[in-house]
N, C-alpha and C positions, 0 to 999 in steps of 0.2 A: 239118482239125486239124493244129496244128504245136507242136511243142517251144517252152519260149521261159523264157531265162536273166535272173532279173532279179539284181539287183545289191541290196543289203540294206545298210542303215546299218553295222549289226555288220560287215561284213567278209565276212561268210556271200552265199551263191547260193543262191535257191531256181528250183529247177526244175519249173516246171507246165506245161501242156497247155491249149491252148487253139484259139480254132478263131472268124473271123470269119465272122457272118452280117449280112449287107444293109447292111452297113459298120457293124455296132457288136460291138465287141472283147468275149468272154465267157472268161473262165477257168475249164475245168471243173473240175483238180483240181490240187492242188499234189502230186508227187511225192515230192518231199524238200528239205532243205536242207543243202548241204554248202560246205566252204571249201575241201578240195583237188580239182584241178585232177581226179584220176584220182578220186575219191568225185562228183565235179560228172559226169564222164563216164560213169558206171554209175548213175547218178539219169536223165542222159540216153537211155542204153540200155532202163533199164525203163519209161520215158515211152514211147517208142515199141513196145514190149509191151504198154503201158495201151492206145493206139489202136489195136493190133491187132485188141484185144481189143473195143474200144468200136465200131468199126468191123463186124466180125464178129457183134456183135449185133444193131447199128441195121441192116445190111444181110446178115442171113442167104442164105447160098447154097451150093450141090452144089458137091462137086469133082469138075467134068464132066473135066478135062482133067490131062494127066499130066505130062511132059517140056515143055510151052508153060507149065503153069502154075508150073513150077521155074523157068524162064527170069523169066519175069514176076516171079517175087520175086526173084532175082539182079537184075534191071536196077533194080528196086523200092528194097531195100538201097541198092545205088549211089547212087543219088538223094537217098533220105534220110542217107547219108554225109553229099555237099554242104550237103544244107539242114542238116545239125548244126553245121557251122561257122557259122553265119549265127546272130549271139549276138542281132540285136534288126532288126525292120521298121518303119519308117518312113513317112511322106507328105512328102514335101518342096516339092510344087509350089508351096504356097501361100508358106513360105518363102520359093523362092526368086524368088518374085514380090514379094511384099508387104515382104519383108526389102528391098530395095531400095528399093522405094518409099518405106517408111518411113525409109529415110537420109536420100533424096533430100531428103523433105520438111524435113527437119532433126530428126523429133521422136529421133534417138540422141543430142541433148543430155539427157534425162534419163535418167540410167544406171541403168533398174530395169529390169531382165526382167521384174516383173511383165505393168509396163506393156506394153513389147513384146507380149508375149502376148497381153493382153488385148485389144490394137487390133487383132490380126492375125487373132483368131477373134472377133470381132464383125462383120469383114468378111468371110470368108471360112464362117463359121457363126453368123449373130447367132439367142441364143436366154437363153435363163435364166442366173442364174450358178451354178447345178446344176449347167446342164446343160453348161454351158462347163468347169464342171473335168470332167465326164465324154467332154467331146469332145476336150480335152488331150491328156485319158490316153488314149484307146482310139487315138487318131492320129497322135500325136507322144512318148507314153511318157511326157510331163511329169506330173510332182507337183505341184500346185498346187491346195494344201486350199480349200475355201471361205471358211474363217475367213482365209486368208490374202489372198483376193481380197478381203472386206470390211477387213481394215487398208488394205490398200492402198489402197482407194478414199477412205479416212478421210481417210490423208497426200497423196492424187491432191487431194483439196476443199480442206482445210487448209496445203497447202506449193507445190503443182505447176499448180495449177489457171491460175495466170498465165503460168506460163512456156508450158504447153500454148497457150495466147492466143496468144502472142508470136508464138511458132511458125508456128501456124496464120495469123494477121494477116501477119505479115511473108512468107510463103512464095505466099499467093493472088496480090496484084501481079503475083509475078514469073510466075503461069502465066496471068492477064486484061490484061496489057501495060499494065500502073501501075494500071489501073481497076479499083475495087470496084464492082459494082453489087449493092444491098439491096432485095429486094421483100417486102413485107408482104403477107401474106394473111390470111384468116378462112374456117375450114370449119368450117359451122355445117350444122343440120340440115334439109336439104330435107325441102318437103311441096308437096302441091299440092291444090285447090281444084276441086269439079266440084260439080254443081246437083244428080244422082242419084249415090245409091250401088249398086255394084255390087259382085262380087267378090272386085278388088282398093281400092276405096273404100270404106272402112266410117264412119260416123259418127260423131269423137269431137275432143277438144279440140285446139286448134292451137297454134302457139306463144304466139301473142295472147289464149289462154284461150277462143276460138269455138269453139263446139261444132253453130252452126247446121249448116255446111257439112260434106259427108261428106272424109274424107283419106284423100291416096291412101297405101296402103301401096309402098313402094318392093320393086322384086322383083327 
């Protein structure tokens, strides 16, 4: 569980408590919301009396020890001192991989962060577009509604969708030394054909509508 400041349209700070499991970001409770610095800092202070406190329940335990266990909260204190400066956590690897790449290739001719964004967690997490603004937020802090992912993609189809081409066309050359090469395929549905059924071949129609022959189920 750690402290964690965010920053509010209004001008205000809200201070909540949160706590990462199996890499997805959960906010237990919001503390407070304050605008001065010394009201931000005592919203801070009792965040970390909410974990004391949350802590001390989810793991009940004796106070076996005296003068060790004073110590252990003095060094404890100190610690969480440091992480109170620390206003916001981050993942940057993929940034600072992908950010580059994606210069390289030329697509920062189109000057949208959406887009950036979107290209750079389709690669690095391709999954839903749920689930892509909740993998934003919980690893890079980004705002990026849903609704704003579907305009985008409206003006990506209707305005950008060539220059994305362009891009793309013009930039392969120069990494297959001038040569395109295009290969067509078709993946269609195997089956296979045997005299008895067994197990895995049971009896039933094929793609050609035969039903003499038993199919193999694929396993």
């Amino acid at each position: 569980m750690f402290i964690k400041r965010k920053k509010n349209r209004s001008g205000t700070t809200s201070v909540v408590v949160a706590e990462k499991i199996k890499g997805n970001y959960k906010e237990l409770t919001t503390i407070g919301i304050a605008k001065t610095d010394e009201d931000i800092e005592n919203l801070v202070k009792h965040g970390y009396e909410w974990i004391d406190r949350e802590k001390q329940r989810r793991h009940p335990h004796l106070d076996l020890f005296g003068e060790d266990r004073q110590k252990c909260q003095a060094e404890r204190l100190h610690v969480e001192e440091l992480l109170s400066n620390i206003t916001n956590i981050t993942i940057d690897g993929a940034d600072l991989i992908l950010d580059r790449v994606f210069d390289n290739v030329g697509f920062n001719r189109i000057e949208d962060d959406v887009f950036r964004k979107l290209v750079k967690a389709r690669l690095s997490y391709p999954a839903s577009k749920a689930a892509t603004v909740e993998y934003l937020k919980n690893h890079f802090d980004d705002d990026v509604s849903l609704s704003k992912i579907y305009r985008y993609l409206d003006r990506l189809s209707d305005s950008q969708h060539k220059i994305v081409q362009d891009i793309s066309v013009g930039h392969t050359p120069q990494i297959l030394g001038g040569h395109i090469g295009v290969l067509f395929y078709d993946v269609t549905t195997l089956y296979f054909e045997a005299d008895y059924e067994d197990e895995l071949r049971k009896t039933g129609f094929s793609k050609e509508g035969r039903h003499k022959n038993p199919q193999m189920t694929p396993v």
